[in-house]
N, C-alpha and C positions, 0 to 999 in steps of 0.2 A: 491448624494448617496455615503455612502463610500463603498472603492476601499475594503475593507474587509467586506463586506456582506454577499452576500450567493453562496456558490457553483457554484449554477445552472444559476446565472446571466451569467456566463463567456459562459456555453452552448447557453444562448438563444444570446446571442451577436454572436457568430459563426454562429450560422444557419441563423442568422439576415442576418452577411454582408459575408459570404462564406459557402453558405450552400449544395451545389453541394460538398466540400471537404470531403474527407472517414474519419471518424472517429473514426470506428472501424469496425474487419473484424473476424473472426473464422471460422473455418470448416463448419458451417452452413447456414450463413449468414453474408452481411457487410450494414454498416448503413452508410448513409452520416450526416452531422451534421445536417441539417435538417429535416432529418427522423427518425434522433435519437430524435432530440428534440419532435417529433412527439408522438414515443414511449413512450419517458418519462412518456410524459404529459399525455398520455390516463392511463401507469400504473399508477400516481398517483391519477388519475380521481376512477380507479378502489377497488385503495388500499380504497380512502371517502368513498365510494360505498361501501363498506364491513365494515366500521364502523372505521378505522382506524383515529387517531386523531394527530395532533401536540404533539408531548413528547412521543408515541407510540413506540414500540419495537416490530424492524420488523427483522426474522429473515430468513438467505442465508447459505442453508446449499446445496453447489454445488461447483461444479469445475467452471475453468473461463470461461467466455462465453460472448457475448454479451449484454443478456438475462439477467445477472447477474450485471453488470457493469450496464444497464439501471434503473434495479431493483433498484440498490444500489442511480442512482441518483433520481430517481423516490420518494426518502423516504426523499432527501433532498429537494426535491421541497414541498413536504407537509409539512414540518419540523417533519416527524416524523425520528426515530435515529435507520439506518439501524447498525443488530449485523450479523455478518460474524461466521459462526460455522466451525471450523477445522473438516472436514472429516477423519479426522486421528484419531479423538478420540475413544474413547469405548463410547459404547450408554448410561451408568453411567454419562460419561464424559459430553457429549453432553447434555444429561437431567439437569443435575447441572447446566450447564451456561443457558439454556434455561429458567429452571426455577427460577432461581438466577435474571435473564435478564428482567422477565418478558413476555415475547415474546407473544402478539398477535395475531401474521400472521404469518406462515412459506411459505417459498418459497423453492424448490428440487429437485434433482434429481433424477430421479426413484432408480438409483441402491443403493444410501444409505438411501432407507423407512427404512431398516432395523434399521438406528442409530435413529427412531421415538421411544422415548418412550411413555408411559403415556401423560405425559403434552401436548407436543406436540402433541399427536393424539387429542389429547383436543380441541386445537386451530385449525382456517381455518388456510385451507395448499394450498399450487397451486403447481403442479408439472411443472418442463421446458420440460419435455417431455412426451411420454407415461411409460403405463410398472405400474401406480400407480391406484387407484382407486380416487386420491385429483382431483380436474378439473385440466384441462390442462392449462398452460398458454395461448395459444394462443387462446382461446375460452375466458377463461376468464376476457382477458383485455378488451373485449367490452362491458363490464357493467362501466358505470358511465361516467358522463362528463370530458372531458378533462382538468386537471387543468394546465393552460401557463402561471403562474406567480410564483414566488417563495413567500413562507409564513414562511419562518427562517430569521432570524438574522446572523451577525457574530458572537456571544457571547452564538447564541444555537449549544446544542450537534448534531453534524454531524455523528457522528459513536459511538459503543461502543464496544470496541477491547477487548479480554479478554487474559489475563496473564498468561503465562503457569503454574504456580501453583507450581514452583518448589519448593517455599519456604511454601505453604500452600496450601487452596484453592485458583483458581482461581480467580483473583477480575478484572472488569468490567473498562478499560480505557476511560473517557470519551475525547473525543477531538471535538472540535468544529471546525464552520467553517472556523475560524479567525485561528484558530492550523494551517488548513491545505493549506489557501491560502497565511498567511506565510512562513511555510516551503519552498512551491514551488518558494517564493522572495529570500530568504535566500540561498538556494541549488544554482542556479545560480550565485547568488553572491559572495558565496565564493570558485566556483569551476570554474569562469571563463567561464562554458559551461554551456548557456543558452539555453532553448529550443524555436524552432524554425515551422511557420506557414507551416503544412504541411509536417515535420519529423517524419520518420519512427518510430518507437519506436516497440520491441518487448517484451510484457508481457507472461510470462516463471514463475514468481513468483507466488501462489495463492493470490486471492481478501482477503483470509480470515486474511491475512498477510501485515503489513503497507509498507513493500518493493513492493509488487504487488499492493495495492490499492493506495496510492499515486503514486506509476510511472504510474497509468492507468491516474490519475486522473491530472496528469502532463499535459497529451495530453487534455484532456478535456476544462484543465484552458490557454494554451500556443496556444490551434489549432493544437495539433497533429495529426497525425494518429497511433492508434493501431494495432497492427497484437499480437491477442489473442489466445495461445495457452491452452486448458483445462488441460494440468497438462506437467509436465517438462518430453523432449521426444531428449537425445542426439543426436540424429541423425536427427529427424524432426528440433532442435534447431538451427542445422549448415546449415542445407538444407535452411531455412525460411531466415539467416544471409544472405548467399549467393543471395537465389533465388528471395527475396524479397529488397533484397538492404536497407535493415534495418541498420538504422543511429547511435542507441543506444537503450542499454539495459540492465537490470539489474538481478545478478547471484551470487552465494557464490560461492568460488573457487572449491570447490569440483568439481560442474558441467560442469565447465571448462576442468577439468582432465578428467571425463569421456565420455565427448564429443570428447575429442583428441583422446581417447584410443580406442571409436567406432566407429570414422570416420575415415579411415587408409589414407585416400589421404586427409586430410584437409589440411595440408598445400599446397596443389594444387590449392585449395578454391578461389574464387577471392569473397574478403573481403574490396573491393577499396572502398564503400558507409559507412562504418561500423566509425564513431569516436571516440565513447564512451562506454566501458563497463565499467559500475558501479557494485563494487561488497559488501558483507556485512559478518558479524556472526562471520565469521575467519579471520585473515592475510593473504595474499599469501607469499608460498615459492619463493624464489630468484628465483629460478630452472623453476617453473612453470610457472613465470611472463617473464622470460626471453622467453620462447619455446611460450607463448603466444602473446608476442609483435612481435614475429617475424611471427607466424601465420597471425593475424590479424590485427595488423600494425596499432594502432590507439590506442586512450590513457585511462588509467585505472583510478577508483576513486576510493577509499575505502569511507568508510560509518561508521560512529559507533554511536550507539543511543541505543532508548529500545523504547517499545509502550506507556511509560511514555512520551516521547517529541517526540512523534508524528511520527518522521522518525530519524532524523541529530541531536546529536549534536558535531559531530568533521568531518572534512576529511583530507584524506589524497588524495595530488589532484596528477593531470599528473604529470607538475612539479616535484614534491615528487620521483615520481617513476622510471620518470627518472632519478633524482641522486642519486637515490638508485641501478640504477643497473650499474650508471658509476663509483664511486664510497663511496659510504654512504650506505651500503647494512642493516644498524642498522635501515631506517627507515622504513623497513620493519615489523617491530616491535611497530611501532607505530601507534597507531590508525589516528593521524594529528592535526591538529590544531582546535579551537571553531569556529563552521560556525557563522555567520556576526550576529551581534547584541544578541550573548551568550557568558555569563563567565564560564571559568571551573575551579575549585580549586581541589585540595586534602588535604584531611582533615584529623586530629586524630580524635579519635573516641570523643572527645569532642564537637566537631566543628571547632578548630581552623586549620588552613592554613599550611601545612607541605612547607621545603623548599623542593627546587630541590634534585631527586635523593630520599627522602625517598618516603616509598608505605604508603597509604592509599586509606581512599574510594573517589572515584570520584562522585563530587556534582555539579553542575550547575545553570543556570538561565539565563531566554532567554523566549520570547513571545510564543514556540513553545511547552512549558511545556502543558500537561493534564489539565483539569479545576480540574480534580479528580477522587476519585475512587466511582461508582458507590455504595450507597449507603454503604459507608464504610470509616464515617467520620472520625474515630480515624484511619485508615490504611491512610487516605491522609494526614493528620495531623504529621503522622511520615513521609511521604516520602518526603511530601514537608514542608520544616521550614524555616520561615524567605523567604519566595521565592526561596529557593534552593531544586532543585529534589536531594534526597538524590537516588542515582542508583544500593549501593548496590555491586558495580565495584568496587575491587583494581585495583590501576596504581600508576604511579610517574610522573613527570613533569621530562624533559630531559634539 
């Protein structure tokens, strides 16, 4: 079997040989890996049951949860291609990717029925809680056999992320499963911090978001454990770091800031368990990175990418950060270097390769790139040429 297969291989090998280890925990509930694999199995038993098919669009419009994370692998065991819906949207918003998406089956939370338009009311829906008129999930995952084998490929779509639309409509990222058990070889490799059978890991970021669904999905493929928060909570954030003895986790600076600013004894905090915070979106200031290493005493990553390549394609690692605050404070300003097995150029607007020091768009290539954009064969055709993701990013090479 190849090592880039399906997702859900890496889940059933955990419960297989460590299935007593917690896999994931939220406010509600904690699964061990073995009873998640449980859960999977019966939601994807239930999703056949309901008519759902391999290449099917299955759509999670919720905060993080459990429930949600099972859901999500549950679609890759069937091979059908779980879409993640930003709750932040307008219900216009939501209806357009929904209906754009195709979407089949919705999955919910009661308190956003509200972003249900048309279409969606259209399609079966399962609510994760009360409070809806859809069936409940927990009632309704006992319809249909449990399916305990995986039925995708490496080479099929695992998710379909959508694009914020800044430059138009929204269009549809497909990424598969070879995308993402990449990434997770790559991430470790060129950041020296690998993850580990049975670390902690705190999810802070939304599923609907590839910063929060591949860090979920970290624990999943490595033997993590999750501590899943349903939406970003300053205070609950420091409390969980401390209280839970959480190893690493992933954050943009902002929340950083406001986390120090509502917790007035944090640096009282004992943060001894804590190694790694991964952050993403923006650079940290000098100022902030400093008052945070001394808080929390353990090493920082930046991240830079887009839902085009899946998660990574540069970092800027500890190392980095530290000679930027002893002193090289200019690399703060840079996003870092191309994670293991991707090339980065910048280019004029022709194609050709600028030197050092001039700005152009930053372009790539690297196994971690998008298959493409859901049915939007001349929009993947411009992004990707030649095998290079064209990103769209001005930068310079230093």
């Amino acid at each position: 079997m190849s090592l880039f297969y399906s997702l859900t291989d890496h889940l059933d090998f955990h419960a297989r040989t460590r299935g007593e280890l917690l896999l994931a925990s939220d406010d509600r509930q904690s699964l061990t890996f073995a009873q998640a694999k449980q859960r999977v199995d019966r939601i994807a038993g239930a999703l056949e049951a309901s008519g759902i098919e391999a290449g099917d669009r299955v759509g999670i419009l919720a905060k993080n949860s459990v429930d949600n994370l099972c859901t999500f692998l549950a679609c890759a065991r069937l091979g059908a291609v779980a879409v993640g819906l930003n709750y932040r949207l307008t219900q216009p918003e939501v209806e357009f990717i929904a209906s754009d998406a195709e979407i089949k089956h919705l999955f919910f939370d009661a308190e956003f029925d509200p972003l249900r338009g048309d279409y969606l009311r259209a399609q079966p829906c399962v609510c994760y809680d009360s409070g809806s008129q859809a069936p409940e999930f927990v009632s309704w995952i006992e319809q249909g056999e449990p399916i305990c084998e995986s039925r995708a490929g490496g080479d099929d779509v695992l998710f379909q992320m959508y694009t914020s639309g800044t430059t138009g409509l929204p269009k549809g990222v497909l990424i598969t499963h070879r995308n993402v058990l990449l990434v997770t070889y790559q991430s470790p490799m060129t950041t020296g911090k690998g993850h580990r059978v049975g670390e902690k890991g705190l999810v802070v970021a939304p599923l609907f978001h590839a910063v929060g669904l591949v860090g979920a999905l970290m624990g999943v493929i490595y033997g993590g454990t999750m501590l899943i928060h349903r939406d970003y909570d300053p205070v609950g954030m420091i409390e969980t770091l401390e209280q839970e003895k959480i190893n690493t986790t992933a954050v943009i600076p902002v929340m950083l800031q406001f986390s120090i600013i509502c917790v007035p004894d944090i640096a009282e905090r004992d943060f001894s368990s804590l190694h790694t915070i991964n952050y993403g979106a923006s650079p940290i200031a000098e100022d902030l990175l400093r008052q945070c290493m001394d808080i929390f005493q353990c090493d920082f990553i930046q991240g830079y990418g887009q839902t085009e390549a899946t998660l990574a394609l540069t970092f800027l690692t500890a190392d980095d950060h530290r000679a930027a605050l002893a002193d090289k404070p200019h690399l703060l300003r840079s996003c870092g270097r191309a994670v293991f097995g991707t090339e980065i150029r910048v280019v004029d607007e022709q194609g050709n390769p600028l030197p050092p020091g001039e700005i152009g768009e930053i372009v790539a290539r690297g196994p971690q790139l998008m298959k493409g954009y859901w049915k939007r064969d001349d929009a993947t055709a411009k992004t990707i040429v030649d095998g290079w993701l064209h990103t769209g990013d001005a930068g310079r090479m230093d």
